[in-house]
N, C-alpha and C positions, 0 to 999 in steps of 0.2 A: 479420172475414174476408169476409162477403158486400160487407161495403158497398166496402172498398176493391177488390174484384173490380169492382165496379157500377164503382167511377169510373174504373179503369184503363179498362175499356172503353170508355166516355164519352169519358176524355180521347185516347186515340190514336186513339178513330173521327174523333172531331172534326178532329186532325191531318191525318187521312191522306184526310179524305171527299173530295175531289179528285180521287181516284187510282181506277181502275176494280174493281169487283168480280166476285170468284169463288166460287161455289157447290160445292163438290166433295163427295164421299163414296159410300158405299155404304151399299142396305140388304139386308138375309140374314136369309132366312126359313129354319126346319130344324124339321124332325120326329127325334124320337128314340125307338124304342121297345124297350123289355125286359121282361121278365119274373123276377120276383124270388119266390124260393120262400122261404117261411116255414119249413114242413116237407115232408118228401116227397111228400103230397098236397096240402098247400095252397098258391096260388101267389096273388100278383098283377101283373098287369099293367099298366104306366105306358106311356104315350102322353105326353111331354113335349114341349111346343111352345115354340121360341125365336125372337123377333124381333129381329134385332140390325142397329143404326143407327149409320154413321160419318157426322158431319154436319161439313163443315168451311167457315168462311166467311174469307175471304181478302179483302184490300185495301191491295194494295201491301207494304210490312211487319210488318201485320198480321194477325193472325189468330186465331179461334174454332174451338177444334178441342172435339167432343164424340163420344164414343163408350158408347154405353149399349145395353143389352140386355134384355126384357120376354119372361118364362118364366112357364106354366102350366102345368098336370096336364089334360088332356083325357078323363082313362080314371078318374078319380077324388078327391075331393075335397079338399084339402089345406089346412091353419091358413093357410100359409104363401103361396098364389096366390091372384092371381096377382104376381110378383115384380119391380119394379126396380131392376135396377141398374146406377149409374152409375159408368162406371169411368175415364174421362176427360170435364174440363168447364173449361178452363181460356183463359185470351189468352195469346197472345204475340206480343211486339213487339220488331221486330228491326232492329241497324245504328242503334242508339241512340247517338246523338255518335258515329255510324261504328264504334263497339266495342263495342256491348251488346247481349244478347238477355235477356229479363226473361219470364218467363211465371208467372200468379198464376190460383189453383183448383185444382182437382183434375187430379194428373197424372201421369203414371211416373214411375218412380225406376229409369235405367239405372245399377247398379251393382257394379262386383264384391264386393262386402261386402255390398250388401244391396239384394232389389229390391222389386218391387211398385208401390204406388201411393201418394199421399198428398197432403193438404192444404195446400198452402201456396206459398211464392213460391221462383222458382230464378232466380239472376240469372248467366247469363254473363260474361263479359270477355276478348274476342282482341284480342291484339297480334300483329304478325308474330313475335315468339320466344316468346311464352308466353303460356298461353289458362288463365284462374282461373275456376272456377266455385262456387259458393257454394248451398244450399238450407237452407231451414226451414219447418216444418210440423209435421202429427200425423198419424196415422193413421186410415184413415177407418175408419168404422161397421161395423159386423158386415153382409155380404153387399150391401157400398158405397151401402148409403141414399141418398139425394141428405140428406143434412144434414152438419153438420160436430159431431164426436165431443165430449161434454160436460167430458169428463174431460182436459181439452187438455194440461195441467200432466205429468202423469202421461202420455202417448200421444206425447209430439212427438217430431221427426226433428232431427235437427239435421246438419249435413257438408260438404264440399265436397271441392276438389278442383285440384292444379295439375299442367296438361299442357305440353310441348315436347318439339317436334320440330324444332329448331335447329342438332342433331347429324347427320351425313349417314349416313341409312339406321337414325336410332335415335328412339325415343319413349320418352320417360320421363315417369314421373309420383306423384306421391304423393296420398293419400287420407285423408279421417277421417270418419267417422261414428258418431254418437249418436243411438241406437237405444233408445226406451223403449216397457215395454206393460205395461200393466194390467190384471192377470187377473181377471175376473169375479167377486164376491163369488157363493157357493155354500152352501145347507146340506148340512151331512151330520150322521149319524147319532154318537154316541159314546156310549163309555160312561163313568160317572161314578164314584169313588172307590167306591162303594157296586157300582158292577157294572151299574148301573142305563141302559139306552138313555137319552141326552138328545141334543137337537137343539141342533148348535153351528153359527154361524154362522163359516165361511172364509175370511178376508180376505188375503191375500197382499200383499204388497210390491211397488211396481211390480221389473219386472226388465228389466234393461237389455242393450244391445250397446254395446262402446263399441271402435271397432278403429281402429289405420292401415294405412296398406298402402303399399306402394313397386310399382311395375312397371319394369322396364328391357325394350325389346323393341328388336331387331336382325334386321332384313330387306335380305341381297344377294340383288338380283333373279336367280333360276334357279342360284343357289347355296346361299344359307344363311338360314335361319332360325328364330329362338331369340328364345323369348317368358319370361320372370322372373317371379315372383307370390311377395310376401313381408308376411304378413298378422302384426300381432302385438293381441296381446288387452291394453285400455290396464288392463280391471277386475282381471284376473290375473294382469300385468305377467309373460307368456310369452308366446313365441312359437304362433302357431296356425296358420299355413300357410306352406310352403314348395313352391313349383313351379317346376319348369321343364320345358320341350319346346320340342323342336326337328325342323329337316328340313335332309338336306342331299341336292343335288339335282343335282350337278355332275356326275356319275356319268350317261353315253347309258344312257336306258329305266330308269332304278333310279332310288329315293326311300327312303332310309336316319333312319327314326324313332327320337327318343329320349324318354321324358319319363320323371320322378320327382316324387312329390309324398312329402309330410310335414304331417300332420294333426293336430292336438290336437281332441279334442270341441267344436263350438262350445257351450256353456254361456250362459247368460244369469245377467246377476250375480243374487245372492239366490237363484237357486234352489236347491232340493233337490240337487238331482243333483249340484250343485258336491261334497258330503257325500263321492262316493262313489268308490272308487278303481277309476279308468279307466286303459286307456293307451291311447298315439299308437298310429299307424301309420306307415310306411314303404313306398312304393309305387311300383315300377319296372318299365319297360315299355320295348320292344325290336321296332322292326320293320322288314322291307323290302316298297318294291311295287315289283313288275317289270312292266314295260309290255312285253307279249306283240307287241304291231303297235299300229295304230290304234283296235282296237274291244275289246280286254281287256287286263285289267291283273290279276297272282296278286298277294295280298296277304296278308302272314304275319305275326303279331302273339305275341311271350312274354312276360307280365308274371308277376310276386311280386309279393306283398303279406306285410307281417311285422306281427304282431301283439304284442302286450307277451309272449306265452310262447309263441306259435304264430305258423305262417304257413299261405297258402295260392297256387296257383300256377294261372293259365292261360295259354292261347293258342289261338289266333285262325288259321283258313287262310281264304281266300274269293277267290272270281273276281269281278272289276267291270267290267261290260261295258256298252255302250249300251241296251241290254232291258232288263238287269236285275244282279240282286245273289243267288248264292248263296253260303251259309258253313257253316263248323261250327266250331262254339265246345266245347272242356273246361274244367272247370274242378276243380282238385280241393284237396283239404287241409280247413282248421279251416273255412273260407265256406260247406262242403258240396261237394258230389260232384255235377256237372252234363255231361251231353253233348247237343247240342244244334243241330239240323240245323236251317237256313230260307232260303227262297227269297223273291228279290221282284222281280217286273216290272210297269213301266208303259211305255207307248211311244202315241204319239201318231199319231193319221191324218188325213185330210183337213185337212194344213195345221192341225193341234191344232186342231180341232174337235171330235175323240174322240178321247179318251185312258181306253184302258184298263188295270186295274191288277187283280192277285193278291198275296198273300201269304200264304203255308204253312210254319209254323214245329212243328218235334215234338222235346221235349225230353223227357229221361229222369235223373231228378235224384234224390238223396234228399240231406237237411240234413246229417247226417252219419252217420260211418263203421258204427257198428250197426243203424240205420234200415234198414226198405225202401225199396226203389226206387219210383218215381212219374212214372208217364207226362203229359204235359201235350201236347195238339195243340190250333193255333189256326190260322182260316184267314180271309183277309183279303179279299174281291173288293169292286169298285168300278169307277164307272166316273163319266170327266166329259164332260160337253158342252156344247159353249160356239157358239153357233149363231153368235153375233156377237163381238166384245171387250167389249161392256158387258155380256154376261147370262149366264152360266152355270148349267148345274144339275149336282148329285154326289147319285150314290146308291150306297152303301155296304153291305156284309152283316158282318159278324161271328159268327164262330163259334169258340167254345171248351169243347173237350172234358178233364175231369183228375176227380180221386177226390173230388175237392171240389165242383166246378159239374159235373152233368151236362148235356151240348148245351145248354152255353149259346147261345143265337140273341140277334142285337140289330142293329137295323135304323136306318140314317140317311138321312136326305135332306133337300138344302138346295138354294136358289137364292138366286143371288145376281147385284143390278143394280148396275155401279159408274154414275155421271152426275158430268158438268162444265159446270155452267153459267155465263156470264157475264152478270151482271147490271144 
Protein backbone atom coordinates (compact mmCIF):
# COMPACT_ATOMS: atom_id res chain seq x y z
CA UNK A 1 0.00 0.00 0.00
CA UNK A 2 2.74 2.55 0.93
CA UNK A 3 5.03 1.93 -1.93
CA UNK A 4 2.37 2.10 -4.60
CA UNK A 5 1.26 5.52 -2.92
CA UNK A 6 5.17 6.40 -3.17
CA UNK A 7 5.00 5.79 -7.02
CA UNK A 8 1.61 7.20 -7.95
CA UNK A 9 3.09 10.24 -6.66
CA UNK A 10 6.36 10.09 -8.42
CA UNK A 11 4.67 9.24 -11.44
CA UNK A 12 2.11 12.08 -11.89
CA UNK A 13 4.55 14.75 -10.23
CA UNK A 14 6.85 13.68 -12.94
CA UNK A 15 3.99 14.41 -15.52
CA UNK A 16 2.68 17.35 -14.50
CA UNK A 17 6.23 19.16 -12.95
CA UNK A 18 5.78 21.60 -15.85
CA UNK A 19 2.73 23.03 -14.70
CA UNK A 20 2.71 25.68 -11.84
CA UNK A 21 2.26 24.98 -8.08
CA UNK A 22 -0.23 25.64 -5.24
CA UNK A 23 0.24 25.52 -1.49
CA UNK A 24 -3.28 25.74 0.17
CA UNK A 25 -4.74 24.86 3.50
CA UNK A 26 -5.35 25.70 6.97
CA UNK A 27 -4.04 25.51 10.52
CA UNK A 28 -6.59 25.48 13.89
CA UNK A 29 -5.34 25.73 17.11
CA UNK A 30 -8.42 25.21 20.14
CA UNK A 31 -8.40 24.93 23.62
CA UNK A 32 -11.02 22.72 25.28
CA UNK A 33 -11.86 22.73 28.74
CA UNK A 34 -14.27 20.66 31.46
CA UNK A 35 -14.54 19.42 34.29
CA UNK A 36 -15.64 15.84 35.01
CA UNK A 37 -16.96 14.71 38.54
CA UNK A 38 -16.07 11.42 39.67
CA UNK A 39 -18.23 11.81 42.78
CA UNK A 40 -20.03 14.64 44.25
CA UNK A 41 -16.85 15.93 45.96
CA UNK A 42 -14.36 14.72 43.73
CA UNK A 43 -13.87 16.32 40.34
CA UNK A 44 -11.29 16.67 37.68
CA UNK A 45 -10.19 18.94 35.47
CA UNK A 46 -9.00 18.63 31.67
CA UNK A 47 -7.59 21.43 29.74
CA UNK A 48 -7.29 19.47 26.14
CA UNK A 49 -5.25 21.13 23.60
CA UNK A 50 -5.85 20.45 19.63
CA UNK A 51 -3.66 21.36 16.58
CA UNK A 52 -5.28 20.78 13.46
CA UNK A 53 -3.58 21.02 9.95
CA UNK A 54 -5.29 21.09 6.37
CA UNK A 55 -2.10 20.94 4.08
CA UNK A 56 -3.01 20.63 0.38
CA UNK A 57 -0.42 20.67 -2.52
CA UNK A 58 -1.75 21.22 -6.03
CA UNK A 59 -0.07 21.13 -9.67
CA UNK A 60 -2.30 21.46 -12.31
CA UNK A 61 -4.35 18.01 -11.98
CA UNK A 62 -2.78 16.93 -9.26
CA UNK A 63 -2.88 16.84 -5.80
CA UNK A 64 -1.81 16.03 -2.11
CA UNK A 65 -4.37 16.55 0.10
CA UNK A 66 -3.59 15.93 3.98
CA UNK A 67 -5.51 16.60 7.10
CA UNK A 68 -4.44 15.61 10.55
CA UNK A 69 -4.78 16.62 14.12
CA UNK A 70 -2.28 16.64 17.32
CA UNK A 71 -4.21 16.60 20.92
CA UNK A 72 -2.75 16.73 24.51
CA UNK A 73 -4.02 16.86 28.06
CA UNK A 74 -2.33 20.09 29.65
CA UNK A 75 -4.14 19.76 33.20
CA UNK A 76 -3.00 16.19 33.57
CA UNK A 77 -1.26 13.34 32.63
CA UNK A 78 -2.48 10.62 30.13
CA UNK A 79 -1.13 6.79 28.63
CA UNK A 80 -2.57 8.08 25.68
CA UNK A 81 -0.67 11.91 24.81
CA UNK A 82 0.16 13.25 23.32
CA UNK A 83 -1.99 11.92 20.25
CA UNK A 84 -1.84 11.79 16.18
CA UNK A 85 -4.18 11.55 14.11
CA UNK A 86 -4.33 11.25 10.79
CA UNK A 87 -7.52 11.39 9.09
CA UNK A 88 -6.72 12.28 5.45
CA UNK A 89 -3.31 11.60 3.49
CA UNK A 90 -3.90 10.66 0.07
CA UNK A 91 -3.03 11.92 -4.22
CA UNK A 92 -5.30 12.55 -6.51
CA UNK A 93 -5.06 12.79 -10.07
CA UNK A 94 -7.49 14.13 -12.23
CA UNK A 95 -8.84 14.22 -16.30
CA UNK A 96 -6.90 11.03 -16.72
CA UNK A 97 -7.38 10.10 -20.70
CA UNK A 98 -10.02 13.17 -20.17
CA UNK A 99 -12.35 10.72 -17.90
CA UNK A 100 -10.55 9.63 -14.65
CA UNK A 101 -9.96 10.81 -11.32
CA UNK A 102 -7.95 8.14 -9.16
CA UNK A 103 -7.04 8.97 -5.70
CA UNK A 104 -4.73 6.40 -3.47
CA UNK A 105 -4.13 6.72 0.64
CA UNK A 106 -5.97 7.58 3.17
CA UNK A 107 -9.31 9.21 2.51
CA UNK A 108 -13.31 9.80 2.96
CA UNK A 109 -15.80 7.59 2.17
CA UNK A 110 -18.80 10.04 0.93
CA UNK A 111 -21.66 7.53 1.28
CA UNK A 112 -25.14 6.94 1.99
CA UNK A 113 -24.60 3.29 3.15
CA UNK A 114 -21.52 3.91 4.82
CA UNK A 115 -19.13 6.76 5.71
CA UNK A 116 -16.00 7.66 7.35
CA UNK A 117 -12.68 7.12 6.23
CA UNK A 118 -10.31 4.49 4.95
CA UNK A 119 -7.29 2.96 3.20
CA UNK A 120 -7.11 2.40 -0.13
CA UNK A 121 -7.68 3.57 -3.90
CA UNK A 122 -10.97 5.15 -5.45
CA UNK A 123 -11.14 5.42 -9.06
CA UNK A 124 -13.75 7.64 -10.95
CA UNK A 125 -15.05 7.51 -14.54
CA UNK A 126 -17.49 10.45 -16.26
CA UNK A 127 -18.90 10.32 -19.38
CA UNK A 128 -21.27 12.90 -20.43
CA UNK A 129 -24.33 10.20 -19.56
CA UNK A 130 -22.93 8.18 -16.81
CA UNK A 131 -20.26 8.66 -14.18
CA UNK A 132 -19.05 4.97 -12.46
CA UNK A 133 -17.17 5.06 -9.44
CA UNK A 134 -15.36 2.27 -7.97
CA UNK A 135 -13.35 1.90 -4.14
CA UNK A 136 -11.32 -0.65 -2.17
CA UNK A 137 -9.41 -0.48 0.89
CA UNK A 138 -9.54 -1.31 4.79
CA UNK A 139 -10.24 0.46 7.44
CA UNK A 140 -7.88 2.38 9.35
CA UNK A 141 -6.36 1.85 12.96
CA UNK A 142 -7.97 2.60 16.06
CA UNK A 143 -7.94 6.63 16.66
CA UNK A 144 -6.49 6.71 12.67
CA UNK A 145 -2.62 6.05 13.42
CA UNK A 146 -0.68 7.01 10.52
CA UNK A 147 -0.11 3.11 9.74
CA UNK A 148 -2.10 0.88 7.69
CA UNK A 149 -4.47 -1.87 9.80
CA UNK A 150 -2.62 -5.51 9.98
CA UNK A 151 -5.55 -7.45 9.85
CA UNK A 152 -6.42 -6.24 6.14
CA UNK A 153 -8.24 -9.52 5.08
CA UNK A 154 -10.61 -9.20 7.83
CA UNK A 155 -11.06 -5.02 7.72
CA UNK A 156 -11.44 -4.16 3.85
CA UNK A 157 -14.15 -1.86 2.11
CA UNK A 158 -15.01 -2.91 -0.95
CA UNK A 159 -18.13 -0.69 -3.32
CA UNK A 160 -18.78 1.49 -5.67
CA UNK A 161 -21.12 3.16 -7.48
CA UNK A 162 -23.20 4.23 -10.92
CA UNK A 163 -24.60 7.72 -11.43
CA UNK A 164 -26.82 9.69 -14.23
CA UNK A 165 -28.25 12.58 -14.77
CA UNK A 166 -29.24 12.06 -18.48
CA UNK A 167 -32.95 12.39 -17.62
CA UNK A 168 -34.12 16.01 -17.53
CA UNK A 169 -34.60 17.25 -14.00
CA UNK A 170 -33.78 13.43 -12.69
CA UNK A 171 -30.63 11.67 -11.01
CA UNK A 172 -30.49 8.19 -10.55
CA UNK A 173 -28.26 5.86 -9.23
CA UNK A 174 -27.49 2.59 -7.65
CA UNK A 175 -24.90 1.40 -5.00
CA UNK A 176 -22.98 -1.50 -3.26
CA UNK A 177 -20.89 -1.84 -0.42
CA UNK A 178 -18.80 -4.38 1.39
CA UNK A 179 -18.36 -3.56 4.64
CA UNK A 180 -16.08 -5.79 7.09
CA UNK A 181 -14.64 -5.29 10.96
CA UNK A 182 -12.94 -7.31 13.15
CA UNK A 183 -13.58 -7.03 16.66
CA UNK A 184 -10.78 -7.14 19.02
CA UNK A 185 -9.95 -10.30 20.73
CA UNK A 186 -10.76 -9.78 24.63
CA UNK A 187 -10.54 -11.64 27.99
CA UNK A 188 -13.35 -12.23 30.07
CA UNK A 189 -14.10 -13.87 33.17
CA UNK A 190 -16.36 -17.37 33.00
CA UNK A 191 -17.45 -19.81 34.81
CA UNK A 192 -16.53 -23.57 34.24
CA UNK A 193 -18.75 -26.65 34.62
CA UNK A 194 -17.49 -27.03 38.19
CA UNK A 195 -18.86 -23.35 38.84
CA UNK A 196 -15.36 -22.39 38.98
CA UNK A 197 -14.19 -18.40 37.52
CA UNK A 198 -11.77 -19.31 34.59
CA UNK A 199 -10.27 -16.67 32.20
CA UNK A 200 -11.52 -17.36 28.53
CA UNK A 201 -10.24 -15.78 25.70
CA UNK A 202 -13.13 -13.85 23.12
CA UNK A 203 -12.65 -14.26 19.58
CA UNK A 204 -15.39 -13.10 17.37
CA UNK A 205 -16.13 -13.44 13.74
CA UNK A 206 -15.24 -10.76 11.45
CA UNK A 207 -18.86 -8.98 11.01
CA UNK A 208 -19.98 -7.67 8.02
CA UNK A 209 -22.12 -4.92 6.05
CA UNK A 210 -23.07 -6.00 2.84
CA UNK A 211 -26.03 -3.55 1.29
CA UNK A 212 -27.33 -2.00 -2.22
CA UNK A 213 -29.10 0.80 -2.66
CA UNK A 214 -31.08 2.46 -5.48
CA UNK A 215 -31.70 6.50 -5.42
CA UNK A 216 -34.26 8.08 -7.87
CA UNK A 217 -34.28 12.01 -7.33
CA UNK A 218 -36.66 14.63 -9.29
CA UNK A 219 -36.00 18.30 -8.95
CA UNK A 220 -38.58 21.04 -10.93
CA UNK A 221 -36.98 24.15 -10.31
CA UNK A 222 -39.58 26.35 -7.72
CA UNK A 223 -42.03 23.58 -7.95
CA UNK A 224 -41.29 20.18 -6.98
CA UNK A 225 -39.07 18.08 -5.29
CA UNK A 226 -38.75 14.35 -4.39
CA UNK A 227 -35.65 12.62 -3.35
CA UNK A 228 -36.22 8.10 -3.17
CA UNK A 229 -33.75 6.12 -0.89
CA UNK A 230 -34.10 2.34 -1.12
CA UNK A 231 -31.54 0.32 0.80
CA UNK A 232 -31.78 -3.67 0.88
CA UNK A 233 -29.41 -5.89 3.27
CA UNK A 234 -27.51 -8.49 0.65
CA UNK A 235 -26.39 -10.78 4.27
CA UNK A 236 -30.32 -10.96 5.28
CA UNK A 237 -31.84 -10.77 1.88
CA UNK A 238 -34.58 -7.99 3.23
CA UNK A 239 -35.33 -4.90 2.69
CA UNK A 240 -33.63 -2.24 5.28
CA UNK A 241 -34.51 1.30 4.11
CA UNK A 242 -37.17 2.87 2.40
CA UNK A 243 -37.41 6.91 2.01
CA UNK A 244 -38.82 9.35 0.53
CA UNK A 245 -39.26 13.30 0.98
CA UNK A 246 -40.36 15.74 -0.87
CA UNK A 247 -41.25 19.88 -1.39
CA UNK A 248 -43.66 21.36 -3.17
CA UNK A 249 -43.40 24.88 -3.67
CA UNK A 250 -45.64 26.34 -6.32
CA UNK A 251 -48.00 27.63 -3.94
CA UNK A 252 -46.99 32.19 -3.31
CA UNK A 253 -45.17 32.28 0.33
CA UNK A 254 -46.06 28.34 1.31
CA UNK A 255 -43.62 25.10 1.06
CA UNK A 256 -45.84 22.00 1.67
CA UNK A 257 -43.41 18.98 3.24
CA UNK A 258 -43.72 15.28 3.03
CA UNK A 259 -41.32 12.58 4.04
CA UNK A 260 -41.66 8.61 5.16
CA UNK A 261 -39.08 6.53 6.08
CA UNK A 262 -39.09 2.56 6.75
CA UNK A 263 -36.26 1.02 8.74
CA UNK A 264 -35.19 -2.50 9.67
CA UNK A 265 -32.18 -2.45 12.39
CA UNK A 266 -29.02 -2.27 10.57
CA UNK A 267 -27.42 -5.50 12.04
CA UNK A 268 -23.92 -6.70 11.01
CA UNK A 269 -23.78 -10.29 9.71
CA UNK A 270 -22.57 -12.70 12.67
CA UNK A 271 -23.58 -10.84 15.36
CA UNK A 272 -25.50 -11.54 18.33
CA UNK A 273 -28.13 -9.22 17.93
CA UNK A 274 -29.10 -10.87 14.62
CA UNK A 275 -30.52 -13.84 17.67
CA UNK A 276 -33.11 -11.41 18.82
CA UNK A 277 -36.56 -10.47 17.89
CA UNK A 278 -36.64 -6.68 16.84
CA UNK A 279 -39.10 -4.95 14.62
CA UNK A 280 -39.15 -2.09 11.98
CA UNK A 281 -40.31 1.10 12.12
CA UNK A 282 -42.60 3.20 10.01
CA UNK A 283 -41.98 6.96 10.07
CA UNK A 284 -44.19 9.95 8.70
CA UNK A 285 -43.91 13.47 8.75
CA UNK A 286 -46.03 16.30 7.49
CA UNK A 287 -45.41 19.98 7.17
CA UNK A 288 -45.90 23.59 5.96
CA UNK A 289 -43.73 27.04 5.96
CA UNK A 290 -45.29 30.04 5.46
CA UNK A 291 -43.30 33.05 4.45
CA UNK A 292 -44.72 35.89 6.83
CA UNK A 293 -42.72 38.85 4.33
CA UNK A 294 -39.24 38.93 3.70
CA UNK A 295 -37.61 38.55 7.07
CA UNK A 296 -39.79 35.45 8.84
CA UNK A 297 -41.06 32.41 7.86
CA UNK A 298 -43.80 30.04 10.70
CA UNK A 299 -42.99 26.58 10.31
CA UNK A 300 -45.18 23.70 11.44
CA UNK A 301 -43.86 20.14 11.48
CA UNK A 302 -46.52 16.52 12.55
CA UNK A 303 -44.78 13.33 12.45
CA UNK A 304 -45.62 9.43 13.79
CA UNK A 305 -43.58 6.98 14.35
CA UNK A 306 -45.14 3.12 14.58
CA UNK A 307 -43.36 0.68 16.37
CA UNK A 308 -43.78 -3.20 16.15
CA UNK A 309 -46.83 -2.92 19.02
CA UNK A 310 -46.57 0.83 19.94
CA UNK A 311 -46.23 4.24 18.44
CA UNK A 312 -45.25 7.57 19.24
CA UNK A 313 -46.16 11.12 17.95
CA UNK A 314 -44.68 14.83 17.57
CA UNK A 315 -44.53 18.03 16.19
CA UNK A 316 -42.71 20.89 15.59
CA UNK A 317 -44.00 24.94 15.61
CA UNK A 318 -40.97 27.63 15.04
CA UNK A 319 -40.39 31.11 13.47
CA UNK A 320 -37.23 31.51 11.10
CA UNK A 321 -36.19 34.64 10.70
CA UNK A 322 -32.78 36.49 9.67
CA UNK A 323 -31.53 36.76 13.69
CA UNK A 324 -32.31 33.88 14.53
CA UNK A 325 -34.50 30.57 15.05
CA UNK A 326 -37.12 29.93 17.93
CA UNK A 327 -39.31 26.63 18.37
CA UNK A 328 -41.12 24.27 20.62
CA UNK A 329 -41.01 20.89 20.09
CA UNK A 330 -43.67 17.91 21.95
CA UNK A 331 -43.19 14.97 21.79
CA UNK A 332 -45.22 12.09 23.34
CA UNK A 333 -46.12 8.14 23.30
CA UNK A 334 -43.83 4.83 23.59
CA UNK A 335 -40.15 7.47 22.61
CA UNK A 336 -41.22 9.22 25.94
CA UNK A 337 -42.89 12.30 26.97
CA UNK A 338 -40.81 15.56 25.81
CA UNK A 339 -41.66 19.48 25.69
CA UNK A 340 -39.30 21.46 24.86
CA UNK A 341 -38.64 25.27 24.11
CA UNK A 342 -35.08 26.85 22.33
CA UNK A 343 -33.97 29.81 20.86
CA UNK A 344 -30.85 30.60 18.57
CA UNK A 345 -29.38 33.78 17.24
CA UNK A 346 -26.32 34.70 15.37
CA UNK A 347 -26.05 37.93 13.07
CA UNK A 348 -23.07 39.38 11.92
CA UNK A 349 -21.49 43.26 12.20
CA UNK A 350 -18.80 45.25 10.75
CA UNK A 351 -19.03 43.60 7.44
CA UNK A 352 -18.79 39.77 9.38
CA UNK A 353 -16.06 40.76 11.27
CA UNK A 354 -18.28 39.88 14.49
CA UNK A 355 -20.65 37.77 14.61
CA UNK A 356 -22.26 37.05 17.64
CA UNK A 357 -24.25 34.12 18.72
CA UNK A 358 -26.72 32.65 21.86
CA UNK A 359 -28.52 29.63 22.29
CA UNK A 360 -30.99 28.76 25.26
CA UNK A 361 -32.80 25.51 24.96
CA UNK A 362 -35.19 24.21 28.38
CA UNK A 363 -36.74 21.02 28.15
CA UNK A 364 -39.14 19.03 30.39
CA UNK A 365 -39.17 15.27 29.44
CA UNK A 366 -39.65 12.04 31.44
CA UNK A 367 -38.82 8.44 29.26
CA UNK A 368 -42.15 7.29 30.06
CA UNK A 369 -45.64 7.41 31.03
CA UNK A 370 -45.19 6.42 35.19
CA UNK A 371 -41.67 8.17 35.39
CA UNK A 372 -41.14 11.70 36.73
CA UNK A 373 -40.77 14.50 35.05
CA UNK A 374 -37.05 16.10 34.42
CA UNK A 375 -35.97 19.37 33.85
CA UNK A 376 -32.78 19.78 31.33
CA UNK A 377 -31.52 23.80 30.51
CA UNK A 378 -28.59 24.30 28.16
CA UNK A 379 -27.15 27.62 27.17
CA UNK A 380 -24.98 28.29 24.26
CA UNK A 381 -22.96 31.87 23.83
CA UNK A 382 -20.13 32.60 21.45
CA UNK A 383 -18.86 34.75 19.49
CA UNK A 384 -16.44 35.07 16.04
CA UNK A 385 -14.01 37.42 14.79
CA UNK A 386 -12.43 37.52 11.95
CA UNK A 387 -10.09 40.69 11.68
CA UNK A 388 -9.05 39.64 8.09
CA UNK A 389 -10.38 36.58 5.61
CA UNK A 390 -7.56 34.44 6.48
CA UNK A 391 -7.58 34.45 10.39
CA UNK A 392 -10.29 33.98 12.53
CA UNK A 393 -10.84 33.50 16.28
CA UNK A 394 -14.29 31.66 18.14
CA UNK A 395 -14.83 31.66 21.72
CA UNK A 396 -17.51 29.53 22.91
CA UNK A 397 -19.29 29.03 26.66
CA UNK A 398 -21.37 26.03 27.31
CA UNK A 399 -23.61 25.50 29.95
CA UNK A 400 -25.84 22.68 31.04
CA UNK A 401 -28.04 22.30 33.84
CA UNK A 402 -30.44 18.70 34.59
CA UNK A 403 -30.67 15.86 37.67
CA UNK A 404 -27.73 14.28 36.19
CA UNK A 405 -24.88 16.93 35.39
CA UNK A 406 -25.02 19.74 37.90
CA UNK A 407 -23.78 23.30 36.01
CA UNK A 408 -22.13 21.73 33.98
CA UNK A 409 -19.50 24.75 32.45
CA UNK A 410 -17.10 23.87 29.39
CA UNK A 411 -15.22 26.25 27.61
CA UNK A 412 -13.80 26.52 23.82
CA UNK A 413 -11.44 28.44 21.89
CA UNK A 414 -9.99 28.36 18.60
CA UNK A 415 -7.94 30.18 15.84
CA UNK A 416 -7.76 29.62 12.91
CA UNK A 417 -5.27 30.81 9.73
CA UNK A 418 -6.48 29.76 6.14
CA UNK A 419 -2.95 30.54 3.47
CA UNK A 420 -2.59 30.11 -0.40
CA UNK A 421 0.49 29.95 -1.83
CA UNK A 422 1.95 29.75 -5.17
CA UNK A 423 4.97 28.15 -5.49
Amino acid sequence: MKKLFVLFILSVSFISGVYSQKLTGNISSSIYSFERFSSPKNSEKSVRIFQLLNLNYSQKDFTIKTNLNLENDFSQTLSTDPRLRLYNFYAEGRNIFDVATVRLGRQPLFNALAGGIFDGINIGIKTDIISIKGYYGANVPAYQKFEVISNWSDNYILGGKIFTDYLTNTNISISYINKNFKPQDYVATRLDLNLNPIQVLISNKSNQYQYAQAEVNYNLPNILNINTRYDYDLNFSETSKFQIDGEYTEVKDFTFRMYYNYRAPNLRYNSIFSVFDYGNTNEFEGGIDYKINGKFTLSGLYGVVNYKDDKSQRFTLGIISNFGTISYRKSMGYAGELDALSFYSAYSFLEGKLTPSVGISYTNYKLFEESDKSNLTTILTGINIRPEPKLSFDLQFQYLNSEIYKNDSRFYFRVNYWFNTAL
